[in-house]
Rosetta silent file (secondary structure, phi, psi, omega in degrees, C-alpha in Angstrom):
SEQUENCE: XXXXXXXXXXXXXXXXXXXXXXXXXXXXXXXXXXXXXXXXXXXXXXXXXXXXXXXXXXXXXXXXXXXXXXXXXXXXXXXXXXXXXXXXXXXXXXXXXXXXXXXXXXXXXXXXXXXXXXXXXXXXXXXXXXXXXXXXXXXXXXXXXXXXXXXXXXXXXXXXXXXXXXXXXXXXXXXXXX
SCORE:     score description
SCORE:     0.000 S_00000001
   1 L     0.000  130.641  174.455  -25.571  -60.422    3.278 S_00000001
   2 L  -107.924  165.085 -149.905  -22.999  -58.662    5.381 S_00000001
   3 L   -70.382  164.566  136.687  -21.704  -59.988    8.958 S_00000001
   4 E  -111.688  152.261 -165.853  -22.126  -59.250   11.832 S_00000001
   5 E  -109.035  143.294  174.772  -20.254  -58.167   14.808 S_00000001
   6 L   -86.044  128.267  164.655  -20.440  -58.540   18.836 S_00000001
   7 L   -49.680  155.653 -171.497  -20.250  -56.208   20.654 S_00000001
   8 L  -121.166  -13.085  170.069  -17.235  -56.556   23.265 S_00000001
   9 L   -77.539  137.196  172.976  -19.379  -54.306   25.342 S_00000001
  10 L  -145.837   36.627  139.845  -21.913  -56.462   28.420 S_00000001
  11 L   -91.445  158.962  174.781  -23.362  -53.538   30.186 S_00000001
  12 L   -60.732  156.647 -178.982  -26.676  -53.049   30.316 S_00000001
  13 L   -56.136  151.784  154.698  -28.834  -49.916   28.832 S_00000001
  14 L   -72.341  139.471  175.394  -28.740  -46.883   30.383 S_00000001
  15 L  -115.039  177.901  177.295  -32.319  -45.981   31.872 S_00000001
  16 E  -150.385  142.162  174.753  -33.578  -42.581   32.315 S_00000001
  17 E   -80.056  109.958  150.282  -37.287  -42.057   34.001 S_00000001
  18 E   -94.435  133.088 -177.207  -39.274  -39.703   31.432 S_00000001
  19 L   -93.288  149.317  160.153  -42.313  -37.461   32.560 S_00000001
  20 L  -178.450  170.316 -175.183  -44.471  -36.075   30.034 S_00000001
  21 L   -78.386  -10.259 -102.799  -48.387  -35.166   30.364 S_00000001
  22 L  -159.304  -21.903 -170.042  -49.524  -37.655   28.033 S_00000001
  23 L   152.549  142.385 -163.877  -49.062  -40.233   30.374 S_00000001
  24 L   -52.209  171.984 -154.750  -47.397  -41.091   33.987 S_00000001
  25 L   -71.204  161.262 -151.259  -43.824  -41.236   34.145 S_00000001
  26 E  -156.302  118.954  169.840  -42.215  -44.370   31.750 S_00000001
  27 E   -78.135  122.478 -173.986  -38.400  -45.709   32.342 S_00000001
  28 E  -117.528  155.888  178.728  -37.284  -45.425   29.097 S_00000001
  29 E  -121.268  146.812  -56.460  -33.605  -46.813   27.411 S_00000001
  30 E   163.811   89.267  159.841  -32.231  -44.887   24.105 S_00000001
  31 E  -114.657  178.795  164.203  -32.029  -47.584   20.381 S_00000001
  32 E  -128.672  128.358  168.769  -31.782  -46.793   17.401 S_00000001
  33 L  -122.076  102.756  179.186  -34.172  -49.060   15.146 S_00000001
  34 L    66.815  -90.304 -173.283  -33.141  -49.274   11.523 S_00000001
  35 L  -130.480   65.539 -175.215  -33.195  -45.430   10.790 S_00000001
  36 L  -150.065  123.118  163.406  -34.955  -44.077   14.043 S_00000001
  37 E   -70.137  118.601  157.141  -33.616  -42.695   17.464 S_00000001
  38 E  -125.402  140.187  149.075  -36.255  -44.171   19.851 S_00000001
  39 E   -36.176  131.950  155.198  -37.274  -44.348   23.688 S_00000001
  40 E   -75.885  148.985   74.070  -37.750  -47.922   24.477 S_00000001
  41 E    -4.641   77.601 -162.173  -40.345  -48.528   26.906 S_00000001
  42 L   -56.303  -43.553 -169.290  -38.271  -50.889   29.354 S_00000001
  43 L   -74.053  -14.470  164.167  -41.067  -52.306   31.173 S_00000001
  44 L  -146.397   -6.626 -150.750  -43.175  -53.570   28.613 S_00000001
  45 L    81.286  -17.240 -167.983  -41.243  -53.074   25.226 S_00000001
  46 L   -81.423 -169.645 -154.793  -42.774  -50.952   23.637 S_00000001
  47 E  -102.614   91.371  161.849  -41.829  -47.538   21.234 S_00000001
  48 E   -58.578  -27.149  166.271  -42.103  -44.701   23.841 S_00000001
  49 E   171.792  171.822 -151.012  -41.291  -42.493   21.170 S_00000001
  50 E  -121.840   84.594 -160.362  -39.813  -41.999   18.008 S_00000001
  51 L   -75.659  -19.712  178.371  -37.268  -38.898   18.594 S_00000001
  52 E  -107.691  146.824  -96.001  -35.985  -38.397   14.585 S_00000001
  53 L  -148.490   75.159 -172.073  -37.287  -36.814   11.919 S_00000001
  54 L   -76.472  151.455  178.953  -36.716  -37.824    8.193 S_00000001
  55 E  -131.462  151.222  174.799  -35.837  -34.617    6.258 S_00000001
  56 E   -71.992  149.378 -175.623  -35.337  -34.370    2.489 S_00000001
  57 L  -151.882   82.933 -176.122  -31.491  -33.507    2.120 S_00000001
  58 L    64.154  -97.051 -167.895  -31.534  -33.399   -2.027 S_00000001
  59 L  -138.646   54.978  160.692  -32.045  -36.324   -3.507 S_00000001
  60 L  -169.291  172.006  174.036  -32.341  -38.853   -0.635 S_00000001
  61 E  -117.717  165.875 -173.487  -34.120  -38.678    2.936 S_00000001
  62 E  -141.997  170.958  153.478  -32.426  -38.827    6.227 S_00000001
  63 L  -107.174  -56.515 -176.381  -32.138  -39.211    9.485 S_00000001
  64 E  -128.039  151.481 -169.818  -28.891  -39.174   10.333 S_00000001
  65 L  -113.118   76.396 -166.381  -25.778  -37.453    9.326 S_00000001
  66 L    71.586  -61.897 -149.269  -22.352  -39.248    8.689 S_00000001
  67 L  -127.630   42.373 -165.687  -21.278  -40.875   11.593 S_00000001
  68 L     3.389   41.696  126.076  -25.185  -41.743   13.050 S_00000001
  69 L   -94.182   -5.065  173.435  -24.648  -40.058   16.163 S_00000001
  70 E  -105.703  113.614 -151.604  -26.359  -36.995   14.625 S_00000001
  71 E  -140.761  144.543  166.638  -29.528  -37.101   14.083 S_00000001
  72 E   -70.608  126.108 -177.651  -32.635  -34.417   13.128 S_00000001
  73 E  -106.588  155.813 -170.971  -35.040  -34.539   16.218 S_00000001
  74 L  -104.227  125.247 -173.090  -38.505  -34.200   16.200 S_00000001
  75 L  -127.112   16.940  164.691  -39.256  -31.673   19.391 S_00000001
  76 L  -107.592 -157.228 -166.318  -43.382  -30.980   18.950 S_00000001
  77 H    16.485 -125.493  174.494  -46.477  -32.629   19.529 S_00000001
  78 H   -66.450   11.858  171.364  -46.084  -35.956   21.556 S_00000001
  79 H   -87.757  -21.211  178.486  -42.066  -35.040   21.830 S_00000001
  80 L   -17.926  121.863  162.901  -42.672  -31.785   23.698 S_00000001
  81 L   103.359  -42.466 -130.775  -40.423  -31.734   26.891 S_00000001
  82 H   -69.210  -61.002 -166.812  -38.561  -34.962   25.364 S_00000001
  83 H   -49.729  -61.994  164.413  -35.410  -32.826   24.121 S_00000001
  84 H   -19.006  -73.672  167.027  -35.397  -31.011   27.593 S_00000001
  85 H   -49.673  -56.104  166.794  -34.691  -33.912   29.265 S_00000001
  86 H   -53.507  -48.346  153.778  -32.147  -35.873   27.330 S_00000001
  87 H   -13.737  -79.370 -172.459  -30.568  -32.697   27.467 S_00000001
  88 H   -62.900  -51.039 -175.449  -30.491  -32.615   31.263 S_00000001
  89 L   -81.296   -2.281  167.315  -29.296  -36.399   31.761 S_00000001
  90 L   102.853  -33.951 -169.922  -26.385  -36.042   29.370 S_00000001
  91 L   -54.461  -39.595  175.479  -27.708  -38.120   26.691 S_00000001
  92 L  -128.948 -172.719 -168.798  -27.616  -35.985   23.688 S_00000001
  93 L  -149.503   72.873 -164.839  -26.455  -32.609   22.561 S_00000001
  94 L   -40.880  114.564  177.327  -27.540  -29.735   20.615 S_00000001
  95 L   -62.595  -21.931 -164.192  -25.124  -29.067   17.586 S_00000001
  96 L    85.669  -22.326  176.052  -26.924  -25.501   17.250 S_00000001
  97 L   -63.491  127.401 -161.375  -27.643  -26.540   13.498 S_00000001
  98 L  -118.104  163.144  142.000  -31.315  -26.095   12.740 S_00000001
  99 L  -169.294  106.464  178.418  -33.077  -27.166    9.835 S_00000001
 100 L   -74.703  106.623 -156.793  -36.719  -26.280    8.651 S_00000001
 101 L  -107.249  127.325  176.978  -39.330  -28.363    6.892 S_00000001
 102 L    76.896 -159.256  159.352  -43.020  -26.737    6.641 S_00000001
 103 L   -39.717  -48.118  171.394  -43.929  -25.076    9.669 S_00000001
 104 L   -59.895  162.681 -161.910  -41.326  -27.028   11.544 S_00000001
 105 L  -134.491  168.431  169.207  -37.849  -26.245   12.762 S_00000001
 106 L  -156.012  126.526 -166.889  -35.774  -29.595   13.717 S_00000001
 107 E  -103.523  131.782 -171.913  -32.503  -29.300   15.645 S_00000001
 108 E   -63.411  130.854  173.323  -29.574  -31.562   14.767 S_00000001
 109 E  -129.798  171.539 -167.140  -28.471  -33.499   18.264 S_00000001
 110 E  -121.245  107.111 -168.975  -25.841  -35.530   18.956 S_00000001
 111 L   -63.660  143.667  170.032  -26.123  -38.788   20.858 S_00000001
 112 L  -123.286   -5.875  169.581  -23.732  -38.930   23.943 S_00000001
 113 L   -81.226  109.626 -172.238  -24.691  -41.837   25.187 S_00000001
 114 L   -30.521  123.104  144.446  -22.207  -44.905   24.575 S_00000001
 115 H   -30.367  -40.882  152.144  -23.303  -47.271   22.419 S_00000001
 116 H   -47.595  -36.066 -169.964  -22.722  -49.817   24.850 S_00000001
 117 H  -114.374   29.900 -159.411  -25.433  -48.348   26.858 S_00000001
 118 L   -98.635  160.266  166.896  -27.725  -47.836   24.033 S_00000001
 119 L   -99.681  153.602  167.682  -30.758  -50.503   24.116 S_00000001
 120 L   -89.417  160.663  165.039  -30.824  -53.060   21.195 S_00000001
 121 E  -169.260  141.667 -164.283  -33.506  -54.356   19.073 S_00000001
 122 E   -52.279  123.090  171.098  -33.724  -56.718   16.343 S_00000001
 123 L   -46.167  -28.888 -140.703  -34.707  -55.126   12.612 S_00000001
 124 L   -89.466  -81.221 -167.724  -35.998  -58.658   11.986 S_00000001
 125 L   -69.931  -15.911 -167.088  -38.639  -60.058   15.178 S_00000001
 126 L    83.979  -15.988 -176.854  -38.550  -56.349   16.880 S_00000001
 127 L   -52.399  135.219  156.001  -37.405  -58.238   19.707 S_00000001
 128 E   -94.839  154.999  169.820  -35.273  -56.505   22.713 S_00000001
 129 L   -39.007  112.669  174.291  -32.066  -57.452   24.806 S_00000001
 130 L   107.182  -26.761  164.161  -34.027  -58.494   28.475 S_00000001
 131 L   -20.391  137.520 -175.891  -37.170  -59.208   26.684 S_00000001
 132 L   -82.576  159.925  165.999  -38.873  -61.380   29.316 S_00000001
 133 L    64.771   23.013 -165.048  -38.698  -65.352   28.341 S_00000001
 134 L  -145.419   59.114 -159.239  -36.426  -64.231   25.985 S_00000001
 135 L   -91.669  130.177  178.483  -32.752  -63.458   27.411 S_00000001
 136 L  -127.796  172.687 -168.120  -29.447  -64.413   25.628 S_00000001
 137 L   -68.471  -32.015  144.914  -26.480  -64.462   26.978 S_00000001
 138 L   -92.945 -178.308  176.938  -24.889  -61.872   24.879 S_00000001
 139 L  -101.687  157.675  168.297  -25.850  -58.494   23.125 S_00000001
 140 L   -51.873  130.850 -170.272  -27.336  -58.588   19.516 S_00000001
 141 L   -86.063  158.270 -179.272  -24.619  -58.430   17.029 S_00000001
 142 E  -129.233  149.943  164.096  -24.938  -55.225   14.363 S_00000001
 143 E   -42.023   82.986 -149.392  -24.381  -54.893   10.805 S_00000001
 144 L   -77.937   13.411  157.888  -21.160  -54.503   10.595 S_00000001
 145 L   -98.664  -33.649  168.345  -21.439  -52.241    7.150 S_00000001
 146 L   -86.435  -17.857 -142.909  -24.606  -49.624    8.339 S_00000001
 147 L     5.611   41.889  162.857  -23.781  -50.332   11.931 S_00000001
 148 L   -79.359  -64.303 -167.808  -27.164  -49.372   12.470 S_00000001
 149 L   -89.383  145.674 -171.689  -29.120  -52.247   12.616 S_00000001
 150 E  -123.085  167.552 -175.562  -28.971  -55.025   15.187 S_00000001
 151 L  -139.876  150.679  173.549  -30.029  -58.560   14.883 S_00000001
 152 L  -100.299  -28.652  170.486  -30.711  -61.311   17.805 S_00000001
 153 L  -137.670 -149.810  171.195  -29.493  -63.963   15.568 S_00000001
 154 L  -128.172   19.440  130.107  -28.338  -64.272   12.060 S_00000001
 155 L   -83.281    7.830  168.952  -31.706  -66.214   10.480 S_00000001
 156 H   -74.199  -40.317  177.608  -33.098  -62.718   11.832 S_00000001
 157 H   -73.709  -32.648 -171.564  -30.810  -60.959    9.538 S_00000001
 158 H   -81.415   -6.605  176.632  -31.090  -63.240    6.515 S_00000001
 159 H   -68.985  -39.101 -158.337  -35.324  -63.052    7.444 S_00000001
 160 H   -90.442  -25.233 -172.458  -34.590  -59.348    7.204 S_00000001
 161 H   -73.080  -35.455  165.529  -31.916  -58.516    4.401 S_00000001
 162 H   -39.392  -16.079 -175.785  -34.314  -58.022    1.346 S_00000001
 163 H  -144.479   28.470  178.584  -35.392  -54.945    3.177 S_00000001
 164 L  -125.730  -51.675 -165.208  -32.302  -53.972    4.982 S_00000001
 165 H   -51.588  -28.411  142.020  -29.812  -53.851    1.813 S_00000001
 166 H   -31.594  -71.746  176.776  -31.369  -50.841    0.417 S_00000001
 167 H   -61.967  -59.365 -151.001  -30.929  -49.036    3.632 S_00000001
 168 H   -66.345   -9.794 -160.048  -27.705  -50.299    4.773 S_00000001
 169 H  -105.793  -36.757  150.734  -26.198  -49.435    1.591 S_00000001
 170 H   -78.715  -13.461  170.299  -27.313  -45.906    2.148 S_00000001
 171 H   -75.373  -83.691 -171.237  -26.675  -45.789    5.553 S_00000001
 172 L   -62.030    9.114  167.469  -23.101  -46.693    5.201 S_00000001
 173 L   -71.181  -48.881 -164.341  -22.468  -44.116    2.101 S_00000001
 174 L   103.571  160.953  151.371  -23.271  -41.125    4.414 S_00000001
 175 L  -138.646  113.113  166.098  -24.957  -37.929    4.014 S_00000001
 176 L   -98.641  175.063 -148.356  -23.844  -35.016    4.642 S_00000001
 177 L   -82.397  151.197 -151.156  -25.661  -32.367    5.892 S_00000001
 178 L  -118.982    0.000    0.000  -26.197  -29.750    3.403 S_00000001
């Protein structure tokens, strides 16, 4: 199993209010959970949406692209507008890099938002930082070989490593974009 590290960072997520049509306006905070950029849903927890994409890149799938701040985004159906936004508030950044699967086009973006001010959530329980009844004192330590994945404690990670070593071991190799 490999360690984990604390963050030296103790601010809180950044929030950003998102509109969409689909439903009234939702303060959402920016994770990444295992190998997915998502909106959190601050106010209840939940997955506002699920902003990446996996794309075939040869002979593995992806998400993300060397140094996971790059990531393919998914910009139709219930993402419409999503990109727009994130845009506008600074958070990410269109590389100009395209890439087309099917019908679909997907544009590589670039997270700008510190890590520090990213929200966490466990791989293991799903759990978030601020989760009501469920607060710790510190932020969730991450994996320090993918530094993807975050944990609330470390029986979350050892509940979780049979089906994190596979990824993290591909995670931290890289991909690069082809």
């Amino acid at each position: 199993m490999e360690n984990l590290k604390s963050s030296t960072a103790s601010s809180a997520p950044r929030q950003l209010q998102i509109k969409s049509n689909a439903s009234p306006s939702t303060t959402c905070s920016l994770a990444i959970l295992n190998h997915a950029v998502i909106l959190l849903n601050i106010n209840d927890g939940s997955i506002h949406a699920v902003l990446t994409r996996e794309l075939s890149t040869g002979d593995s799938t992806t998400s993300f692209i060397n140094d996971h701040n790059t990531f393919w985004m998914k910009t139709y159906s219930e993402n419409e507008g999503l990109m727009e936004q994130l845009l506008e508030a600074g958070w990410i950044r269109d590389t100009g890099r395209k890439r087309s699967q099917g019908y679909a086009t997907f544009p590589l973006m670039e997270i700008l938002l510190p890590e520090a001010e990213r929200a966490r959530i466990c791989s293991s329980c799903m759990k978030s930082e601020g989760d009501v009844g469920f607060e710790t004192p510190e932020r969730f330590k991450r994996c320090t070989r993918c530094k993807l994945s975050y944990y609330c404690s470390k029986d979350c990670q050892g509940v979780d490593w049979d089906s994190h070593k596979y990824r993290c071991r591909l995670r931290s190799q890289g991909s690069k974009p082809s």
